[in-house]
N, C-alpha and C positions, 0 to 999 in steps of 0.2 A: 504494500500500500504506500505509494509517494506520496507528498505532498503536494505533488503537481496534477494530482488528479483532477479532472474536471466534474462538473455539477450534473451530467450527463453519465457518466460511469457511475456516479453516488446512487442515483436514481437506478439506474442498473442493479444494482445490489438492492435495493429496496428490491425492486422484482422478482430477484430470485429467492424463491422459498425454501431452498435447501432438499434436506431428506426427510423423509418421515422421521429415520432414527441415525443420529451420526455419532460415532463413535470417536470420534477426536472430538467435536462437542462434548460429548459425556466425560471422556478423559479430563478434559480442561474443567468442569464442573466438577469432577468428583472430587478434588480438595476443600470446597466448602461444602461437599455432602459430609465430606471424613467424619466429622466430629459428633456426627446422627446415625454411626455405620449400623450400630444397634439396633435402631429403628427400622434401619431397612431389611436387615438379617429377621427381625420379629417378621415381617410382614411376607419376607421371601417363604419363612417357616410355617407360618399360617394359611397358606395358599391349598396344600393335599388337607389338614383338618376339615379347610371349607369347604372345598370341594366334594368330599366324602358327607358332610353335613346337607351339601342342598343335593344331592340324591337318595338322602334316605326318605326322604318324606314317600315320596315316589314307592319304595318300595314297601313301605308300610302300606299305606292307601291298598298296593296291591295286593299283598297279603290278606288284606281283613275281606279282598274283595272274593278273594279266592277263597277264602273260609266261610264266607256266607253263601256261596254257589258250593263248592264242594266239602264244606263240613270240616274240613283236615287241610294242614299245611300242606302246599304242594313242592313237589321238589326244584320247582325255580325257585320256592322265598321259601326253602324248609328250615332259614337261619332266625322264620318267625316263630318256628314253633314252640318257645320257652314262652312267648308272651301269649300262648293262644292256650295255656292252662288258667284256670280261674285260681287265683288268690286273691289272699282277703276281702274275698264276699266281692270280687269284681269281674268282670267276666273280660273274655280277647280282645272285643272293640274295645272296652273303657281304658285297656293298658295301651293296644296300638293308638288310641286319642293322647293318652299319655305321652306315649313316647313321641309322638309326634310334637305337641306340644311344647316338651323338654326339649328335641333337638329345636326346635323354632327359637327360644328361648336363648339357647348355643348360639346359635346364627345369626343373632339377633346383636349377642356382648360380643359378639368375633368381629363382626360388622363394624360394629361402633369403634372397636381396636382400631381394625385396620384404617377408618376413615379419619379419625383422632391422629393417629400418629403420621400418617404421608402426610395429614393438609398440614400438622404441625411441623413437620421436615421441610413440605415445601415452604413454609411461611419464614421458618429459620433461617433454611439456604440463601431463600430470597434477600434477607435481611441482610446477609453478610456478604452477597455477591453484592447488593444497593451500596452497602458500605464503603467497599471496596469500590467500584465504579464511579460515587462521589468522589472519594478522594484524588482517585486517579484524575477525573475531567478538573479539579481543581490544582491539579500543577502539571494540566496541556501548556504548551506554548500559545501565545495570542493569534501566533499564526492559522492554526485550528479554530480558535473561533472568529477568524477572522473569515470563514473560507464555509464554516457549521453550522446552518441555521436554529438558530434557538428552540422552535418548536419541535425538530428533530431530535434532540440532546433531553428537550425535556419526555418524549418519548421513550426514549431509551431508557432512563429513569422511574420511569412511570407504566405505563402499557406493557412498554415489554419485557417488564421483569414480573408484573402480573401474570404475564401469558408462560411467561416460564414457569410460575408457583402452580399453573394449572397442569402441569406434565407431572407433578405428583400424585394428583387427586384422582386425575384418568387417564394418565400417561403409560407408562412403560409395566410397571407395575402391572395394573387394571391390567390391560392385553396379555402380560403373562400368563396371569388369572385365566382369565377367558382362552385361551388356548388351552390350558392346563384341563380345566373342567369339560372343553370341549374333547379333548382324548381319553380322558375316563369315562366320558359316557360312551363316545364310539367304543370302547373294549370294555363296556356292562353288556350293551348294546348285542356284542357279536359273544359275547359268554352267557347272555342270555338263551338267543337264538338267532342263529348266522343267516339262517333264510329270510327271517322278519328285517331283519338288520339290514340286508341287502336291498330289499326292497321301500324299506324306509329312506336309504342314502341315495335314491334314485334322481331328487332331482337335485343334489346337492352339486354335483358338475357344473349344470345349468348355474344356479345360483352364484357361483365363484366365477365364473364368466363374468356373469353381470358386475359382481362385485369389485371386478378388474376394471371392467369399464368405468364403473362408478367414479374410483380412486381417479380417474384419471379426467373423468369431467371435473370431479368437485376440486381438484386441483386447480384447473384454469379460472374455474368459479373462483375459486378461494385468493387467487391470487391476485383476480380483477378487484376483488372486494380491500381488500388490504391497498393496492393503489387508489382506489378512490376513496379510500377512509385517510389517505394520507393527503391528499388534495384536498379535501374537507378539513383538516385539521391545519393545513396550512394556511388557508383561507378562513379560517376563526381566526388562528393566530394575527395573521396581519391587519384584519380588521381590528381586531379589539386592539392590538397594540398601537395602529394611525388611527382610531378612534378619533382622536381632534383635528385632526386634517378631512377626515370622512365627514363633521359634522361641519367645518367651514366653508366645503367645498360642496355642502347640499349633497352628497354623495350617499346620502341614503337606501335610495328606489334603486340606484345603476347596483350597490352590494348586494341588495336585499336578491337580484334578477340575478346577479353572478353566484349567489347564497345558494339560492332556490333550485336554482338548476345545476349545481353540486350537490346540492340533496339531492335531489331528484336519483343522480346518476348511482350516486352511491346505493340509494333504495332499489333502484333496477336490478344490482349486480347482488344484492343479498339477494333477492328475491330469485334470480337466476340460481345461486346456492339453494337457498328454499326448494326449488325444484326440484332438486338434483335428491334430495333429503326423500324429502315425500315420495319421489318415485323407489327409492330404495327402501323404505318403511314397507310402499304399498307392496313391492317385489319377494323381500321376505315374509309380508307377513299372507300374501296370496301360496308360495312357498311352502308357508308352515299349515297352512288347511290344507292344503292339495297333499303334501306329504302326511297329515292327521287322516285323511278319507281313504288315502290307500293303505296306512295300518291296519284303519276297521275294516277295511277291506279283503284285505289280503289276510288280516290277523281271523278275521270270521270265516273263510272259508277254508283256512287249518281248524280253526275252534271243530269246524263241522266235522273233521277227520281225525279229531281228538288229540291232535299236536302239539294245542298253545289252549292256557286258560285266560280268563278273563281279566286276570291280575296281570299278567303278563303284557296283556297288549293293553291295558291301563299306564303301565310302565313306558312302556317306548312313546304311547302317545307324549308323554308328561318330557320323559327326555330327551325327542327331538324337538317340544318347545323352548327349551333348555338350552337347546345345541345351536339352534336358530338365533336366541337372542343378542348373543352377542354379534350376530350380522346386523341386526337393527341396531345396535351402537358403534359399529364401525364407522358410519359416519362422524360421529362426533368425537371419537376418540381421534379418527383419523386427521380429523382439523385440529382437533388440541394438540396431539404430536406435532403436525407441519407445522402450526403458529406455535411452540414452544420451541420445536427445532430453529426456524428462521428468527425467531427475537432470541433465542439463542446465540446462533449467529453473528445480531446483528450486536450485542450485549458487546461477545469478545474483539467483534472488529475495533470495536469502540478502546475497548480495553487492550487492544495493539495498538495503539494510536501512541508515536513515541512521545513519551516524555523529554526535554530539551535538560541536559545533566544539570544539574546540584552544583557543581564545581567539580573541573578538573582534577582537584584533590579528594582522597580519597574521604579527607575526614577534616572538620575543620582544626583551626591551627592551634589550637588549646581543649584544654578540658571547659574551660567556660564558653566558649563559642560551641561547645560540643553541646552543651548543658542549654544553651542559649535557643540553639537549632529544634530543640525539642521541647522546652516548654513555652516558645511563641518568644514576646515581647516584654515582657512584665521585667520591672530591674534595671532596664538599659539604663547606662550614665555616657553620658559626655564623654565624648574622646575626643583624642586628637587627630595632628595629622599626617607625622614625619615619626619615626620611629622604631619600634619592635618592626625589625625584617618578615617576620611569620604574617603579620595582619595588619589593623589600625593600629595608631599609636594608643589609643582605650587600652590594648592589651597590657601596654608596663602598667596603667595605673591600677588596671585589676589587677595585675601581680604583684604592686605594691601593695593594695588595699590585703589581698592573700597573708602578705610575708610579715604587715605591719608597718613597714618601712612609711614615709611620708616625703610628700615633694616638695623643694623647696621654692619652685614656682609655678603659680597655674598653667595649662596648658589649652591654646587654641581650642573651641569648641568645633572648629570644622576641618576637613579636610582636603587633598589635596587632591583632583582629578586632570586628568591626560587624556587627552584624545590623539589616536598615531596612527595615522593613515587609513582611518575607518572611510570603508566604502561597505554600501549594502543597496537591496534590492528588495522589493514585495515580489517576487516572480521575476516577469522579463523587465517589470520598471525600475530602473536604476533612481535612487531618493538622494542616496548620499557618495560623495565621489572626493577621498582623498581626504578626506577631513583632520586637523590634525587644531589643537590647542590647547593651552593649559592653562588651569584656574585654581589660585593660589588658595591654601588654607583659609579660610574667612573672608575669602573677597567674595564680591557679589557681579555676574558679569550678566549679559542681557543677550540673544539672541533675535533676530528680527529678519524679516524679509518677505518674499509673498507666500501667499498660500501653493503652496507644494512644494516649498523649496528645500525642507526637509528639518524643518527647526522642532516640529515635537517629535518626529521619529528618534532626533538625535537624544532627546529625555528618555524615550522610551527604551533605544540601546545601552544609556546607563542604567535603567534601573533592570536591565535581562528583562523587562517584556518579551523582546524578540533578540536572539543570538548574534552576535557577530559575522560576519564572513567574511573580510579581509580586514586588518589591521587591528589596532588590539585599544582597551579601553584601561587605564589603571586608576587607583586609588589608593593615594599612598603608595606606588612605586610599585601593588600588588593589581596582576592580572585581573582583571572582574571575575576571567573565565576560570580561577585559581579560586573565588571565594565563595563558597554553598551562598544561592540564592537568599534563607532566614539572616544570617550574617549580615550581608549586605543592606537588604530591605531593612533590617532593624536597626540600620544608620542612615537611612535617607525618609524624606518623606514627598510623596508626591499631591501637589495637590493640580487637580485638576479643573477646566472650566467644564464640564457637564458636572456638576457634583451628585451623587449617589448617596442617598440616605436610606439605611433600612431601616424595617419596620422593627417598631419599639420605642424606648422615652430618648430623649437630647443626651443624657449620660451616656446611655449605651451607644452610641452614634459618635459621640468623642473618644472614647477610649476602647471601642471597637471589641468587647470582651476581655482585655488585657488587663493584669491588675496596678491598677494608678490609684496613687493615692488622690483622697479629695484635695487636698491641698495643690497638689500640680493639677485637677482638671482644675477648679477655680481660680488660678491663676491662669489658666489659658483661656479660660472663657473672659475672664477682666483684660486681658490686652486683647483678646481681638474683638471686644463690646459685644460678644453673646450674652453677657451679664444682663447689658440693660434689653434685652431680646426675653429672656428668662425671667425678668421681674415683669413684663409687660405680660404673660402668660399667666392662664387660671391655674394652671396644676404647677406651674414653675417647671424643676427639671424633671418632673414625672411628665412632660407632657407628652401626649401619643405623637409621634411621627409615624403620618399617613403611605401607605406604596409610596415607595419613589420620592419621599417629602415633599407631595404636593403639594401639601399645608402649608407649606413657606414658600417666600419668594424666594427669586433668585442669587438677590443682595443675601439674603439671609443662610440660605443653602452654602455661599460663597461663605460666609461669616464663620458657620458651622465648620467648614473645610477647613480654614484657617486653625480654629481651636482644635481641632481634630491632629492638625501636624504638628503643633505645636506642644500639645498633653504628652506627643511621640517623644520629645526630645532628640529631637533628629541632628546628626553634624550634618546631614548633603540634604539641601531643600533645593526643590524641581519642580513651579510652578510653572503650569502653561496656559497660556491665555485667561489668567488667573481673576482678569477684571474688564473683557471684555465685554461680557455682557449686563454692566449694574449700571444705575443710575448716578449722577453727578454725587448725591450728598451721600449714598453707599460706597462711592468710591471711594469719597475723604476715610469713611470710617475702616474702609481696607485697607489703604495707604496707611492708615498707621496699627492697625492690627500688621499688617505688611512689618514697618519698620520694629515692631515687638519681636515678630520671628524670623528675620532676616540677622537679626543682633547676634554677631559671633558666627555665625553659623555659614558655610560656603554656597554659595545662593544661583543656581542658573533660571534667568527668567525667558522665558519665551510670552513676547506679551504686541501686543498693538498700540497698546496707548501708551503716549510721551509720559504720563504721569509716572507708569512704573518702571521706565527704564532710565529714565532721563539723569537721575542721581546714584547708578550705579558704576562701579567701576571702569568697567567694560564695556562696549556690545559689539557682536559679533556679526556680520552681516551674510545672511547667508542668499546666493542666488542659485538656481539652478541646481541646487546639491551641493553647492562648494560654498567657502567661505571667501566672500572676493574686498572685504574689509574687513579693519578691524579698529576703535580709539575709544575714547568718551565721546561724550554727545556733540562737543564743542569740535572735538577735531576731527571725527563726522561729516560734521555740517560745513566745515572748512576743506574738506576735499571736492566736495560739492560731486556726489558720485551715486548712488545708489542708494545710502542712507537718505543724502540729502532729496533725493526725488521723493524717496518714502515719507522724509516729514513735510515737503511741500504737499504731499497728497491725502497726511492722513493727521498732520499733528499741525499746521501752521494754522489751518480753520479752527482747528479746537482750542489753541491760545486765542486766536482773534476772539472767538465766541464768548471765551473768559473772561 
């Protein structure tokens, strides 16, 4: 599976529905069955008990039938004759009622075992393959979801790990079963009596015909059905998610026509399945009379020559109903398997989807960054930026902090990044080309230029979003591609202009689950003015944040982000178009939440407006993927080159307006 696949091969694989049963599937599943093996060993061993339990009735029935026409056990059921003595005051019917009853009773708690334990296997499995596959899609590369459509992914998650729990309950198992029970009755069947037996099996050839056929319609059915269950689901997703542009653009009646006649299609192609069902029900169960009339048929004209009794061909009628019924559930098993097989399938494709490495190293460069990498973020301090060869310079002062020892000056809170000849690509489009710069511990530099010239890719290459392919990124003198991904991340922080709020209260949205104390969020909410946000609020920091924090505007979202990278205590801050989209008097109050966490800290800004680049150190001008300037704002504007068009176009209106 490349990455260069196209959205045309993806869909190809949606089509293919695999095997009924695949064995390299099951091999790759059976490590989350492992630890249920017991369960499955109970249910493998309980298959001949049951089987032997739902033909006894059968022969009981027949025995009492043959003791009430001939008086005496006969020597097809002469295994009834202990029960056809009268004890304690009860006569052969009341015990074969009995016994009948007791095995019903048996078959009854065997039932309930076996349905208890698979759904509880399958529900288990499920659990820990979901587990597993969450984890995994959360440390894909961006590249993957760059290319994965969201409603697919959340499939895969959802439907189709359902459709796999259903391979337990009537899966693999269940058809055992039913094979198993269907060869003990054919060899009751032929130890009863071979001639009956034979002429009972007469039309079962015909019937596996048909059954072949079947498999093979309701396959194309079944497979129609699944792509337009997925074009309906695609088309929910997109509507509800452009919901506001749907409702802007009066786009109601045109979705509701595109809606309706995707339902439509969708209802066509089950009902096509439907078909395929009902004729196979109507098959077998036409089948099972025509094979019942020639029993009494054939079985009455021995009766008449004294060959077979009455019990006897009681028995075969009873057991080729028996033998029959699991042809009327092959349909449905046979769609559970293929839709458990294929989300199957589609499960482990998902979960071959490579992971982008942790760091070239095998293991981070200390026991604390080891310790770090595993319990998230919670602890981080301040580091520096030149120093301990193995990592950041943070690591002498955790080894101080370790040993006791104390420094006798503080050290820069930011760090030192390199950019060296980084070139990259989305595919065949080339973004960035040659890039090379560097930005000193605590300074703050600006990045600028037009849209697509490669200025947030180049944030997104430092923070490992997306990997390298030629040239190298350092920090602190240390390869990025040398430093496990949590390392890293838990020294930078990125704030971004779409801000992302989950659902939940304003605290848990700043400190993201990590444990902070109140003291750092409340200081991070007081410089970047979320405080006065928070007193204006009914519940204060209880308060609900809606999906997506609709609830708040944009300035505020923005606000949120701010206190959010800030509570991090982050040394490398990586805003991008961090104030594009707020209003005049939101901005003042970002610009100086801004200057609260820009303090000490190494700062690259990707921004548009003069206001937040204008007093930084640096800015970098990037055109076409390159960097074709570089000064402050002053010597800039004094080369009169590419910067200075960009502020005659996008910053000298905005002073005059001032």
């Amino acid at each position: 599976m490349t990455e260069e696949r196209s959205e045309a091969a993806q869909l190809g694989r949606e089509r293919d529905l695999g095997k009924v049963y695949d064995t390299e599937l099951i091999k790759r599943l059976w490590p989350f069955m492992r630890p249920y093996r017991g369960w499955i060993g109970l249910n493998f061993a309980l298959i001949p008990p049951r089987a032997v339990l739902e033909l006894m009735p059968a022969l009981v029935v027949g025995a009492a039938l043959n003791y009430l026409t001939e008086g005496e056990a006969t020597t097809e059921v002469g295994w009834m004759a202990p029960f056809l003595v009268p004890r304690l005051g009860l006569g052969p019917l009341a015990w074969m009622f009995g016994l009948v009853f007791a095995v019903s009773i048996v078959t009854l708690v065997m039932d309930w075992l076996r349905a208890f334990t698979m759904i509880s296997l399958g529900q288990r499995t499920v659990r820990d393959v979901r587990r597993t596959l969450f984890d995994h899609v959360q440390r894909l590369p961006m590249r993957f979801f760059d290319r994965y459509p969201v409603g697919r992914l959340v499939t895969r998650l959802t439907n189709d790990l359902e459709h796999l729990a259903e391979m337990f309950s009537a899966g693999v198992i269940a058809m055992v079963a039913d094979v198993f029970v269907m060869v003990v009755i054919l060899t009751m069947l032929f130890a009863i009596d071979p001639r009956l037996a034979l002429a009972a099996l007469a039309l079962v050839p015909v019937l596996g015909i048909a059954a072949a056929i079947f498999r093979y319609k309701v396959r194309e059915a079944y497979r129609e059905v699944r792509v337009k269950i997925a074009r309906l689901n695609a088309h929910l997703q997109e509507t509800i998610s452009g919901m506001k542009v749907v409702q802007l653009f009066a786009r109601e009646r045109r979705n509701f026509e595109d809606f309706s006649r995707e339902n439509a299609s969708h209802r066509d192609s089950w009902l096509r399945s439907i078909r395929y069902d009902a004729l196979l029900f109507s098959t077998v169960d036409l089948a099972t009379n025509l094979t019942r009339a020639l029993i009494f048929w054939y079985g009455a004209q021995m009766m008449g020559l004294g060959g077979i009794t009455l019990g006897t061909i009681y028995v075969f009628s009873d057991y080729m109903s028996r033998f029959f019924r699991p042809l009327m559930d092959l349909s449905a098993k046979y769609s559970v398997m293929q839709s458990s097989m294929a989300s199957a399938e589609r499960v482990f494709q998902l979960l071959d989807e490579p992971r982008e490495p942790e760091g070239r190293s095998e293991e981070p460069a200390d026991a604390a960054d080891a310790a770090s990498a595993h319990t998230g973020y919670a602890g981080a301090t301040h580091t520096g930026c030149a120093g301990a060869p193995a990592g950041f310079r943070g690591d002498a002062r955790r080894e101080a902090a370790t040993t006791g020892e104390t420094k006798t000056a503080p050290e820069p809170d930011g760090c030192e990044v390199e950019f060296d000849g980084v070139t990259f690509a989305y595919g065949a489009e080339t973004v960035l080309r040659d890039v090379s710069f560097k930005v000193a511990a605590g300074e703050r530099v600006a990045i600028v230029g037009h849209t697509g010239s490669g200025k947030t890719t180049t944030l997104k290459l430092l923070a490992r979003l997306y990997e390298l392919q030629e040239g190298s990124i350092r920090v602190d003198g240390r390869d990025i591609r040398d430093i496990p991904k949590p390392e890293l991340r838990r020294r930078l922080a990125f704030v971004l202009q779409d801000v992302f709020l989950f659902d939940g209260d304003l605290r848990y949205n700043i400190v993201l689950g990590r444990d902070v104390a109140d003291e750092v969020v409340d200081e991070a909410a007081r410089a970047t003015h979320v405080d006065d946000l928070i007193e204006r609020l009914p519940n204060g920091w209880a308060h609900k944040v809606s999906e997506r924090g609709v609830n708040f505007s944009t300035g505020q979202r923005q606000l949120l982000s701010f206190a959010r990278a800030l509570a991090r205590e982050p040394q490398l801050l990586l805003l991008d178009e961090a104030t594009s989209s707020v209003d005049t008097e939101t901005e003042a109050l970002i610009q100086d939440a801004l200057r609260h966490l820009m303090e000490g800290k190494t700062s690259i800004v990707v921004a548009h407006r003069l206001s937040t680049i204008k007093d930084v150190d640096r800015i970098y001008v990037f055109h076409h993927g390159a960097i074709c300037e570089h000064g402050t704002h002053d010597e800039l504007l004094e080369l009169r080159g590419v910067y200075w068009r960009l502020y005659q176009l996008q910053y000298a209106q905005q002073e005059t307006a001032a």
